[in-house]
DRENMARMAR-581754 format. One record per residue (C-alpha): residue in one letter; x, y, z. Coordinates in steps of 0.001 Angstrom, whole numbers, plus 524288, in hexadecimal, padded with zeros to 5 digits. Layout:
N
AXYZ...
This chain:
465
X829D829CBA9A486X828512977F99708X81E6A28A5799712X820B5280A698AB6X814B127AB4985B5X8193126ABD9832EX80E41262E397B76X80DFE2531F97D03X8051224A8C97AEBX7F73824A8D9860AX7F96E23E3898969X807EB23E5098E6CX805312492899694X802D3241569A1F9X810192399B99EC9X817602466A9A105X80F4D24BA99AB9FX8139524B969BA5DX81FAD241D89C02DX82492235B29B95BX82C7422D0E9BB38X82966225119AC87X822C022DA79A1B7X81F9E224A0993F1X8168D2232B98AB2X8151B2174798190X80CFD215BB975BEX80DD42150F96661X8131C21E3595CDEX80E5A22C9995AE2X80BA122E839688CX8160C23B0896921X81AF92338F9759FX828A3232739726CX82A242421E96E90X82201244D1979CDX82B0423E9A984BAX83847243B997BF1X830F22511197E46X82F0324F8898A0AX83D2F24B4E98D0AX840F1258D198959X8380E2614198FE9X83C592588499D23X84AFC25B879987CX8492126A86997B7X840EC26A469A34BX84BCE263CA9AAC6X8569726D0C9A451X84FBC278659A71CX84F26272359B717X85CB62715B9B59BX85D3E261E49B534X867A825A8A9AEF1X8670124BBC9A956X86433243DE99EF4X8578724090995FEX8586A2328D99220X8530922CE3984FFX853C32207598554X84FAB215D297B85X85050205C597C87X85795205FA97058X85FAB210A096E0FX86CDB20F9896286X86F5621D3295FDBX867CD22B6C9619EX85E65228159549FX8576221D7D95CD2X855432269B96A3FX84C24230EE96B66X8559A23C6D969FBX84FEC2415F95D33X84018241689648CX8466F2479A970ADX84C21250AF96459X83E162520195E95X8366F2543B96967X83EF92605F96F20X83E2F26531962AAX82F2B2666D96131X8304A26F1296D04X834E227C9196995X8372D2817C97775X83DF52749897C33X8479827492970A2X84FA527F57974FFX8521627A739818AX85A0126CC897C6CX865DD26C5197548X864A0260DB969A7X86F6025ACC96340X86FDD25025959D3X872802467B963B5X86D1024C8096FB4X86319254A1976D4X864D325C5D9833FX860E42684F98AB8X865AC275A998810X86DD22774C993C2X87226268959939CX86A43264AB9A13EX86346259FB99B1EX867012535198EF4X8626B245C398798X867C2238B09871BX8649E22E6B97ED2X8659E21E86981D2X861E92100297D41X85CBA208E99872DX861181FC369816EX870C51FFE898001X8722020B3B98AA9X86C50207409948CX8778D2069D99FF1X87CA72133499BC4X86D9C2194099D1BX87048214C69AC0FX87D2821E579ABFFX874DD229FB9A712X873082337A9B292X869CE23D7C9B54EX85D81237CA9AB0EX85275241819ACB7X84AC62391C9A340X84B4C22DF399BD6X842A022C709907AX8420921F1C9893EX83A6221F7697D32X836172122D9748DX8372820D4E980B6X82E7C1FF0C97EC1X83A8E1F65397C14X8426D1FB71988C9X845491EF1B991E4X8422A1ED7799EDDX84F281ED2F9A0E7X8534E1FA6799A7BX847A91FFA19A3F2X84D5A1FBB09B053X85B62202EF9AC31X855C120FAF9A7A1X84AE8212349B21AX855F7213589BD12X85EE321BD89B78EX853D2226739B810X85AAE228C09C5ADX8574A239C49C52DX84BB723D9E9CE2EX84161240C89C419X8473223BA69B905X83C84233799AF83X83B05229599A68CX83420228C399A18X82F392204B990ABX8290621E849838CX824C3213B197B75X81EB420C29970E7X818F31FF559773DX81BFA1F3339717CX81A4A1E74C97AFEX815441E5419888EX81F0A1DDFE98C3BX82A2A1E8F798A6CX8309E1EE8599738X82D321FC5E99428X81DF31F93099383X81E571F18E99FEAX826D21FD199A6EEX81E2F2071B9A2A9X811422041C9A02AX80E231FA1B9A798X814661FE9F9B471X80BED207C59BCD5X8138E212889C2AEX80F6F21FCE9C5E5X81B592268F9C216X81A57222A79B4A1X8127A228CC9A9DBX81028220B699D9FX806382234599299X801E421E09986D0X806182257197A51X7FF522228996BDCX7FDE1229CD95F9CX7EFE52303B9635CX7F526236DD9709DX7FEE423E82967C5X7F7DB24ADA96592X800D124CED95990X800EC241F095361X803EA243F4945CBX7FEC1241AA9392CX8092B23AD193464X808DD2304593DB1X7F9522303B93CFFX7FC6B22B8B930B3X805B622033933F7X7FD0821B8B93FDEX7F09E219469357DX7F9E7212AE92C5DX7FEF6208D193696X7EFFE2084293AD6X7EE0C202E192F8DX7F8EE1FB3F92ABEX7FE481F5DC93456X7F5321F21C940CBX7FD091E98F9470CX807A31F40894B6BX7FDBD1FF6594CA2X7F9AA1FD2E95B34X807121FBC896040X80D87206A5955F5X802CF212A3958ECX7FBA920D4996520X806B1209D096F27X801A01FCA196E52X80BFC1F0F597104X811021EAB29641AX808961DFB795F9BX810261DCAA951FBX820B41DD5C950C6X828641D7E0948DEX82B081CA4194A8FX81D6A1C992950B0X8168C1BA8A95029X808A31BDB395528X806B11CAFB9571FX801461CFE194A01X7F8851C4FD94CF5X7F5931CAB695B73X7F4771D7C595574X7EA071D0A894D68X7E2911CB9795711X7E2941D8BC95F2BX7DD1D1DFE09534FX7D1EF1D50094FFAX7CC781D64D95E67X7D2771C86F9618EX7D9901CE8C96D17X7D15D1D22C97930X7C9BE1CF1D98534X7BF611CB3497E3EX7C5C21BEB997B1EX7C18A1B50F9853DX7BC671A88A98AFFX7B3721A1F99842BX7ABE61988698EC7X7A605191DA98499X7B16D1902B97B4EX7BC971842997CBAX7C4C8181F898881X7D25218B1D98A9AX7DE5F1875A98501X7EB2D189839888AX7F81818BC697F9BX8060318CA7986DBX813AD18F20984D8X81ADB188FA99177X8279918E33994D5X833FE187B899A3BX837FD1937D9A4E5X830BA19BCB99A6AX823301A33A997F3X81807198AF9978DX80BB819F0598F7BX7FE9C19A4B98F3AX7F2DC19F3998620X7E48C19AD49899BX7DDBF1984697D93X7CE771951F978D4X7CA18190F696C7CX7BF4A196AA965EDX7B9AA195EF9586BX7C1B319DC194F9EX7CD0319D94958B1X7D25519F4A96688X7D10E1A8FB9717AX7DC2F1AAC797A37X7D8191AE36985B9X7E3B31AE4198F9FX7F2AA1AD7399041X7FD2C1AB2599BD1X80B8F1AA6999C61X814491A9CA9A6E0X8235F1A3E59A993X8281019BEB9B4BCX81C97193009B64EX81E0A182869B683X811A017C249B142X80A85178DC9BC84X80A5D1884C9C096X805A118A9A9B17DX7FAB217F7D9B234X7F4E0186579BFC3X7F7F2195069B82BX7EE7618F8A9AD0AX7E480189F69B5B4X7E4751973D9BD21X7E32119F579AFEAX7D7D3195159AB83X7D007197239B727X7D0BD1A4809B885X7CC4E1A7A69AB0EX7C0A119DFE9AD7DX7C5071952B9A1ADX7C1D01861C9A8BBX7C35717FBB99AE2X7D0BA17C4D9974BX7D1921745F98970X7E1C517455987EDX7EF011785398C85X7F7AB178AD9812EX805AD177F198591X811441790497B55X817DE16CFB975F8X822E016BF997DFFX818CF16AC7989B9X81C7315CDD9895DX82BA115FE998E1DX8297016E5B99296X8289516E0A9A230X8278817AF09AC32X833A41754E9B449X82A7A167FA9B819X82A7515AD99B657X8230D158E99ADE8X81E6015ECA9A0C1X814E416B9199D8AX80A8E162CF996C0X80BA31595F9A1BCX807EA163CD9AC15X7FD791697B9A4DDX7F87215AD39A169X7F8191593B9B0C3X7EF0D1641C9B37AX7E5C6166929A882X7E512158049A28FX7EA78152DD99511X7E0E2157D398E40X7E0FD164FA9915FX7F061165A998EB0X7F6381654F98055X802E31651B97764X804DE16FF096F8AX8098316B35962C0X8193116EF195E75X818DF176589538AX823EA17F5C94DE9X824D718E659542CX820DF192F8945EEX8152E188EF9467AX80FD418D9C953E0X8129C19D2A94E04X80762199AB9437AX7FF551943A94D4CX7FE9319F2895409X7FECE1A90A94980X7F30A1A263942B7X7EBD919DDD950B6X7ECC71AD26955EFX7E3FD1B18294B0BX7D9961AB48950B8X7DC061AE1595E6FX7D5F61B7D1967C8X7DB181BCDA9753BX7D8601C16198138X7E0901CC5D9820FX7E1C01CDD999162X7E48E1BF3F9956EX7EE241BE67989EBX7F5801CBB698871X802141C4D098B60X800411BB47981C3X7FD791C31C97706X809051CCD697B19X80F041BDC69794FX809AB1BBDC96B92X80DE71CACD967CDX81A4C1CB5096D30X81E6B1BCB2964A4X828A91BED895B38X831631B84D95211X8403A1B80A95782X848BE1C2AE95109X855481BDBA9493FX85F761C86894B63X867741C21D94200X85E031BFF3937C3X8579E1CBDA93A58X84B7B1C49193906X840F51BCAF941FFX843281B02794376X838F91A51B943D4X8397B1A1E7951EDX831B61AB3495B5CX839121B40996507X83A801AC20972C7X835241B7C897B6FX8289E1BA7A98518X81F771BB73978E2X822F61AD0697483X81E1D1A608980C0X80F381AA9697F8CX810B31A98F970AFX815A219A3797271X80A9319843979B1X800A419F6C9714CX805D11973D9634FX8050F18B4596ADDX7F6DE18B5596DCAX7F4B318FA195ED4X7F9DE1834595AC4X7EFF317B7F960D6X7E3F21844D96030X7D7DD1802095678X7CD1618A2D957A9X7C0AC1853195D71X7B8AC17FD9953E4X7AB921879A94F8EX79EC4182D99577AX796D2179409511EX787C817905951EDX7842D16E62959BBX780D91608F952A8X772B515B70953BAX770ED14EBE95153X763BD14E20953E3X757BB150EE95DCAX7514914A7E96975X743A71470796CBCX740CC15537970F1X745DB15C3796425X75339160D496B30X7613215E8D961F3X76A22154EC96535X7780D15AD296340X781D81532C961D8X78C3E1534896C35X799DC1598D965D7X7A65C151E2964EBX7AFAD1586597201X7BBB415BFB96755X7C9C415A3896D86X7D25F1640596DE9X7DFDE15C52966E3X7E92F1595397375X7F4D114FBA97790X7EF921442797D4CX7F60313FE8989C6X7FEDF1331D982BCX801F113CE797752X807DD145BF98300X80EEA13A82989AFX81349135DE97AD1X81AC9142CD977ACX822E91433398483X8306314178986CDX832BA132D698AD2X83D491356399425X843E31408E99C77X83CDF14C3C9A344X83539154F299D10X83B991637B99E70X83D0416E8A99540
């Protein structure tokens, strides 16, 4: 019995290893994942001709138009590099299958074929590679037609956001019958020269997309990005990390929002500090009214141990804005933590509060476990794309991202970092040698007195979004 000797990388040998139900691997580029799994596609497609199986191999992309965007020419490639394997397939210009016909390779976008994927019968495999923007949706119709015995799924990918389906399916679900591993240019035993070469150059010139490019890191900076060169920024300068936190002896918490009607409502908990502000928590949530968001608050406030509360900025349409009640946001919030705790975001202009933020974040540090979803907020905020044009527009893209942004640019508006500690005034001594300071002035943080409030609203008829 002749034994082939079949190299991959060390670390996906565990991946390939013993039953599956999911095999993947995710990570950035010159990892040799990719031509590993369309290697391994063909060794499982001889193995299974030589059983005497018959069915289908299915490469499948999101976005497939025509063969030059599937992975025909890899699966091409990679049989190819194995003498003894290439003399068992048959290879056309268009297609790829066994010698004696058994098991043969199809090739499908996820995005356009999807109902007649669910037609296909007798898939041994199905191997869907670039695999981050898949939807949730295109997910639910693949995975069942996988209706043979043994037959597997497998995935590879270049991460890009958290939020995508295909990150949430398969990394952060915990089954045993799935075998996912991390996949970056230094586990590639033969990584080349060449690309050596190209990973120092982006190294160096360009930073911002190295982590997410050769790492496997999620995407920080994309095109029609607001903040997150600026993020990126902060990551890089140490600004980002659980090291940022509560300073006891520092000024009172404050509170930025963005209140939604049957929408996201966002809230960042800010402290001033000289040479800028420390943001040390974030929440979001949909569905709530604003008495369930006052007593959410309160909780989040105790629990960290932060008893000094200096302000609650709410947007400017506070005044009219209500959570399905009676009576106004600012109203409720007036109710429970007193008018001078409660303040009026000024109205500005979107492209106004977009400065704000862009020149406020500089000087901002976070704590990167309370507010991961908030920055994934601040990344994830982009310009809105004009198909038509061809060109972003001014306004920012209405989506997840804009909610915690909102709320993020409104608290820059009003922020003023805390000024830098004075030495203490003497204005003279008493009868046993000891200086008299002088007691400070208590400084006012600007806010809305209670008649300005009553002055700016509506004189007549309810108050409802």
């Amino acid at each position: 019995m002749t034994t082939a000797k079949v190299q991959i990388p060390p670390k996906l040998i565990p991946v390939f290893s013993g039953e599956a139900d999911i095999r993947g691997s995710y990570g950035g580029r010159g990892s040799a994942k990719t031509r590993t799994f369309a290697k391994m596609t063909a060794i499982r497609a001889y193995m299974w001709s030589k059983a005497g199986r018959e069915g289908i191999i299915l490469c499948a992309r999101q976005f497939m138009n025509s063969l030059d965007d599937s992975s025909l020419e890899e699966v091409k490639a990679a049989i190819r590099s194995e003498p003894w394997l290439a003399g068992h397939f048959e290879i056309g210009e268009k297609y790829i299958r066994t010698i004696d016909g058994r098991v043969s390779y199809k090739f499908a976008g996820l995005d356009r074929n999807i109902d007649s994927i669910k037609s296909k019968s007798r898939i041994l495999l199905c191997w869907v590679d670039e695999a981050e923007p898949v939807t949730g949706e295109a997910w639910q119709t693949l995975i069942p037609t996988l209706r043979e015995e043994d037959s597997e799924l497998w995935v590879t990918w270049n991460p890009k956001s958290k939020k995508s389906a295909t990150h949430k399916r398969f990394r952060q679900a915990k089954d045993a019958r799935m075998k996912i591993a991390e996949m970056n240019w230094r586990d590639n035993p033969w990584f080349p020269a060449i690309l050596e070469r190209s990973r120092q150059k982006d190294l160096t010139e360009r930073p911002d997309t190295y982590d997410h490019v050769w790492e496997g890191d999620f995407a920080t900076v994309t095109e029609g990005a607001i903040l997150a060169r600026l993020v990126a920024d902060a990551r890089r300068e140490k600004r980002i990390g659980s090291h940022v936190e509560y300073d006891e002896n520092g000024p009172g918490i404050e509170i930025s929002s963005d209140l939604g009607f049957r929408d996201t409502a966002c809230w960042w908990f800010w402290q001033r500090k000289q040479g800028g502000f420390s943001l040390l928590d974030y929440d979001g949530a949909s569905g709530l009214d604003a008495d369930e968001w006052i007593e959410r608050l309160e909780k989040r406030l105790a629990e960290r141990g932060w008893s000094r509360l200096n302000k609650i900025w709410l947007p400017h349409d506070a005044r009219t804005k209500t959570f399905q009640s009676r009576h106004s946001s600012i109203e409720r919030f007036i109710a429970r933590f007193g008018m001078n705790r409660c303040a009026i975001v000024p109205m500005t202009s979107k492209t106004d509060r977009i400065n704000a933020a862009r020149t406020v974040i500089r000087k901002c540090e976070f704590n990167e476990t309370n507010c991961e979803d908030g920055l994934d907020g601040l990344i994830g905020w982009e310009y809105e794309w004009n198909e038509e044009t061809m060109t972003f527009s001014k306004e920012p893209l209405h989506n997840w991202a804009s909610h915690p942004s909102d709320a993020f640019s409104y608290g820059c508006q009003v922020m003023i970092e805390a000024p830098v500690e004075k030495q203490p005034e003497i204005t003279g001594y008493d009868p046993f040698g000891k200086p008299i300071v002088a007691k400070p002035t208590p400084k006012v943080l600007t806010e809305m007195t209670y008649n300005e409030f009553l002055a700016t609203k509506p004189k007549s008829g309810r108050e409802r979004i």
